[in-house]
N, C-alpha and C positions, 0 to 999 in steps of 0.2 A: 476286432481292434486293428487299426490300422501299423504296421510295423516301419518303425524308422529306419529311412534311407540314409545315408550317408554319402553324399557327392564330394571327390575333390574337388577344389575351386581351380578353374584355370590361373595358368600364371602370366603375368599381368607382370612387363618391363615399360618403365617409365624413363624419362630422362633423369638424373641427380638434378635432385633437389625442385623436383614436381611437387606438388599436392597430389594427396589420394584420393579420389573421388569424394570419402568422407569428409575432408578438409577442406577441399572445392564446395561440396554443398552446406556445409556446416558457414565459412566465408560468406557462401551467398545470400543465406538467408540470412545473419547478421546485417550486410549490406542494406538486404532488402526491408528489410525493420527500418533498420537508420532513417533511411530512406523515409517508408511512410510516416516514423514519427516527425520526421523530419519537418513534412508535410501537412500530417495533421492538426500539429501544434502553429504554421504558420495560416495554417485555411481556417481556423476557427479559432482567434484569439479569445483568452480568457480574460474577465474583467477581475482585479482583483480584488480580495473577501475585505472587507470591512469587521465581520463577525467572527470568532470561529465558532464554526458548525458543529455538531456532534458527530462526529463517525467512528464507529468500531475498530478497536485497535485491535488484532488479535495475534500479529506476528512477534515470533518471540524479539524481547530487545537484541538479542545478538545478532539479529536479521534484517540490519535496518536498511531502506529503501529510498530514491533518489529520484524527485520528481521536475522534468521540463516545465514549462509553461510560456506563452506569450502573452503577454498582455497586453491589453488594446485600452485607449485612453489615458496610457502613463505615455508625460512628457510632451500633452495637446499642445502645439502653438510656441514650445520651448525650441531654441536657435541648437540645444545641444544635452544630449542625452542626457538624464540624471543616473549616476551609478551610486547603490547602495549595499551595506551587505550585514549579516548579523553573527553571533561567533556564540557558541554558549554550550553547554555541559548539561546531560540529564541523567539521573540515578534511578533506575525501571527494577523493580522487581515481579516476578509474572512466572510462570510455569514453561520448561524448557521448551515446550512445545505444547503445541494446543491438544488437550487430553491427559498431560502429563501431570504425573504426582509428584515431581520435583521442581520445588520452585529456582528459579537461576536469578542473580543480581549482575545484572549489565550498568558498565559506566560507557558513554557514548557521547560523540562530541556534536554538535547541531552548528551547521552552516548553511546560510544561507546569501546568497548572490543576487544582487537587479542590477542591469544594466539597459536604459530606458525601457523597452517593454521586455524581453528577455529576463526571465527568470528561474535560478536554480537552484533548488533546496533539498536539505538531506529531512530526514524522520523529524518534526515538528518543528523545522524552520521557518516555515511559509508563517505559520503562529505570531512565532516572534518578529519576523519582518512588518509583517501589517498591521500588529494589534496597533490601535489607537489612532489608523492612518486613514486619509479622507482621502475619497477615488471621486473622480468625476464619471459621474454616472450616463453622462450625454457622448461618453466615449463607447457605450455597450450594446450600440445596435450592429455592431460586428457579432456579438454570439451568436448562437442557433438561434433560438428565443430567449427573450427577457420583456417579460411585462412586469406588471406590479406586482403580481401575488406568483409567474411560474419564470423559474432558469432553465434553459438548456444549454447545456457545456460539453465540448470535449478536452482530454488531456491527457496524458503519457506518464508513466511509470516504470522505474526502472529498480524490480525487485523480487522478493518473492524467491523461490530453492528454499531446499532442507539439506542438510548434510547430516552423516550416518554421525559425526561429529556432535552434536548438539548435544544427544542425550545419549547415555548405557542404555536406554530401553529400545535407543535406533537401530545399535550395532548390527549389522550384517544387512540392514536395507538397502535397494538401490537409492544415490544421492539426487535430488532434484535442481537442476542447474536454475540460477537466475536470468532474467526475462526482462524483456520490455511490454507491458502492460498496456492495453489499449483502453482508455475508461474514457463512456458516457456518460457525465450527472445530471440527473433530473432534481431540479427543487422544486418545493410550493411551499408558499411563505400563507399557513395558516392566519396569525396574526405578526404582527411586528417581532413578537420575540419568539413564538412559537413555527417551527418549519419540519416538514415533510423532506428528508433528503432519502435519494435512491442511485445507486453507482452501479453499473455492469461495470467489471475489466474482464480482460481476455486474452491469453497469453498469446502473443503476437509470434513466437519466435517457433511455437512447439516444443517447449520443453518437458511438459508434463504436469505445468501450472494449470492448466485447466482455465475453467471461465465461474467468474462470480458474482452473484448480484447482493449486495450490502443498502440494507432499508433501516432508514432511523429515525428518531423522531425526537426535535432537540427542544427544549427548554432554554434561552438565553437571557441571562438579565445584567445587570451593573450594580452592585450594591454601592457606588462612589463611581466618582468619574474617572478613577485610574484603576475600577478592579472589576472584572467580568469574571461572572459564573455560568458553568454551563450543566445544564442532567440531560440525558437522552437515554433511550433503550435503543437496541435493534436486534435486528437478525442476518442470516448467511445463510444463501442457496449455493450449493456449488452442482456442477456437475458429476457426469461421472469420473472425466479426465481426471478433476483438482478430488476428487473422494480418494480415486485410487493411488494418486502420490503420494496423499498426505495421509490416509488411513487404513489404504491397502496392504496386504503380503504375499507379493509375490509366493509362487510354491520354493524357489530357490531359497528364499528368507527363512522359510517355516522349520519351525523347531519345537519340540516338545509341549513350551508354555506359551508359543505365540503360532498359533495354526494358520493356515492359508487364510487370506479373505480377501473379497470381492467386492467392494460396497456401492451401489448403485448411486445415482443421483438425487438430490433431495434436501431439506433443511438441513443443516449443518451446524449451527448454534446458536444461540438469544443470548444478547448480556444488556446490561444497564451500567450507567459511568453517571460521574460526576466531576466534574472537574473547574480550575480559574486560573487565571492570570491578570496580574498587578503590575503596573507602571511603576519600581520604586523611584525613578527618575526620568530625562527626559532618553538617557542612555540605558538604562538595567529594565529587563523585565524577568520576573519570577512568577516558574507557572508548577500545579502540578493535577497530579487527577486519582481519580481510584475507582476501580469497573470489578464484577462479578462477571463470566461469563461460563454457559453451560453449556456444553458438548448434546447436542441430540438428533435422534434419527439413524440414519447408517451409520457415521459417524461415533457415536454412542456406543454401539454393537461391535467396532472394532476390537480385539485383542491390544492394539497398542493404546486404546485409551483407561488409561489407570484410574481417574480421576475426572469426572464428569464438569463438576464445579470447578472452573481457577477463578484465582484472585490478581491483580493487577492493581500498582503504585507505581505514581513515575511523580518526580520531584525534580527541577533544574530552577536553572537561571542565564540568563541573556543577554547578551551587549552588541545594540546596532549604533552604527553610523553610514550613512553619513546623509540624514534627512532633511 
C-alpha cells in the first residue's frame, strides 16, 4: 500500500484583488460556454414546434431549467420584429429527487420570451408560447435536416445540479452545480401523430452533469380544436459522469446506512406520461400531465435510491400576448 505524502504548497503572492487561478479558470470556462452556446444556437436555427412532443421529465420541480433557442422563419418578409411573450404558474408534485421516497410539491412560475426569431423560456414555457401557433414551414431549410418524416436540431440548456438541499437523504453529499447543456434532437415522424423523438445533452461546462441520451415515443392527438393530448413512454442512458453525481457516494459521504458506490454507465430509467393542453381562450391556456417513472440498472442498485417507482402531476395555467 502505497503511503500518503504530504507536500506544502508553495506560496503564491498575487496583486489585491487578483483572481486565483481557480477563479480565472472557473471565468474562463463560463466565457467559453457563453460563447459556444452563443454560437450554436445562431449556426443552427430552430424552427418552432407546432406539436408538443413527448419528453421525459425527470428533474425534480424545484430544479427548474431555462432553455435559448433561434428561430428561423419567424418574422419572413416582416419590416419589423414581432415580440411575444407568455406568463403562467405550475403546481408539480414528483419525488425530491429521482429514486426518492419522498414526494415534494413545487409552485413555479413559467415565462416565456420571443423577440423575432430569438427565443427564451423557463420549464414548460415554450408549450404555452406556441400551442395553437402556425410556423412557416419554408423557413426550415436552415436546420441540420428536416424532410418529411426526419428533424435534426441543435439547442441549448441552461440546467441541471443537485444540492445536498433538496432532500434529508442528500445531507452530507458533494452539491452538483448548474450547466449549460448542449443538446442534439433527432425526430422521425412515424405517422402524422405518432413520432420517434431522441435528445443527447451534454454538460458543456464540466460540472459533473455528465452526458444523456433521452428516447421517447409520443402519441399526439386533438380531441377539439382547442385541446391536445399527448401519451409517450421513454427511457435514459446516462453515462458514467451523470450516474456518479446523481447516484454515486463518494467514500467522504459514506456512513453506516449509505455505503460507498460507484455506479457505472448504463440505462438509468423508463417511464410513461400522459398529458394535454386546452385553449380556454384566445389569451389562457391550461395544461397538465401525469408520468410513472422507474429507476433501473446502476441506478437502481444505488443506496440513495429509496424508491424505484415515482409518480409525477403537474397542473398550471397560462397567459400569452401579444400574437
Amino acid at each position: 500500500m502505497r503511503p500518503n505524502i504530504v507536500r506544502n504548497p508553495p506560496i503564491v503572492t498575487r496583486p489585491p484583488h487578483a483572481l486565483s487561478p481557480a477563479a480565472q479558470a472557473d471565468a474562463v470556462s463560463w466565457t467559453s460556454a457563453a460563447c459556444a452556446l452563443l454560437a450554436l444556437a445562431l449556426a443552427t436555427p430552430a424552427l418552432a414546434e407546432r406539436e408538443r412532443r413527448y419528453e421525459p421529465d425527470h428533474d425534480p420541480a424545484s430544479r427548474p431549467y431555462l432553455d435559448v433557442e433561434v428561430e428561423h422563419g419567424r418574422d419572413k418578409g416582416s419590416a419589423r420584429p414581432r415580440s411575444e411573450f407568455a406568463l403562467g404558474m405550475s403546481l408539480t408534485s414528483s419525488p425530491e429527487y429521482l429514486g426518492s421516497s419522498r414526494q415534494g410539491l413545487s409552485l413555479r412560475p413559467i415565462v416565456a420570451y420571443r423577440y423575432g426569431r430569438f427565443k427564451l423560456t423557463s420549464s414548460g414555457g415554450s408549450s404555452v408560447l406556441n400551442f395553437g401557433s402556425q410556423v412557416d414551414d419554408s423557413g426550415a431549410s436552415a436546420e441540420l435536416i428536416k424532410t418529411s418524416r426526419w428533424k435534426i436540431k441543435t439547442s441549448a440548456r441552461i440546467g441541471g445540479g443537485r444540492s445536498p438541499s433538496d432532500s434529508v437523504d442528500l445531507a452530507g453529499l458533494p452539491a452538483i452545480d448548474r450547466t449549460i447543456f448542449a443538446r442534439l434532437s433527432v425526430s422521425y415522424k412515424i405517422t402524422e401523430n405518432l413520432s420517434f423523438d431522441n435528445t443527447v445533452a451534454w454538460d458543456l461546462l464540466g460540472h459533473g452533469n455528465g452526458a444523456l441520451l433521452s428516447s421517447g415515443i409520443g402519441y399526439t392527438f386533438r380531441s377539439s380544436p382547442s385541446t391536445q393530448w399527448t401519451l409517450g413512454a421513454g427511457l435514459t442512458v446516462a453515462n458514467a459522469t451523470s450516474m456518479q453525481g446523481l447516484f454515486g457516494v463518494p467514500e467522504s459521504a459514506a456512513r453506516a446506512d449509505r455505503p460507498a458506490y460507484t455506479p457505472g454507465a448504463g440505462l438509468r430509467d423508463v417511464g410513461i406520461g400522459a398529458g394535454f393542453m386546452t385553449a380556454l381562450s384566445k389569451r389562457w391556456i391550461a395544461f397538465g400531465s401525469v408520468g410513472l417513472n422507474k429507476v433501473v440498472g446502476p441506478a437502481a442498485d444505488s443506496p440513495l435510491t429509496k424508491q424505484a417507482l415515482g409518480q409525477r402531476a403537474t397542473i398550471g395555467i397560462g397567459w400569452r400576448c401579444c400574437r
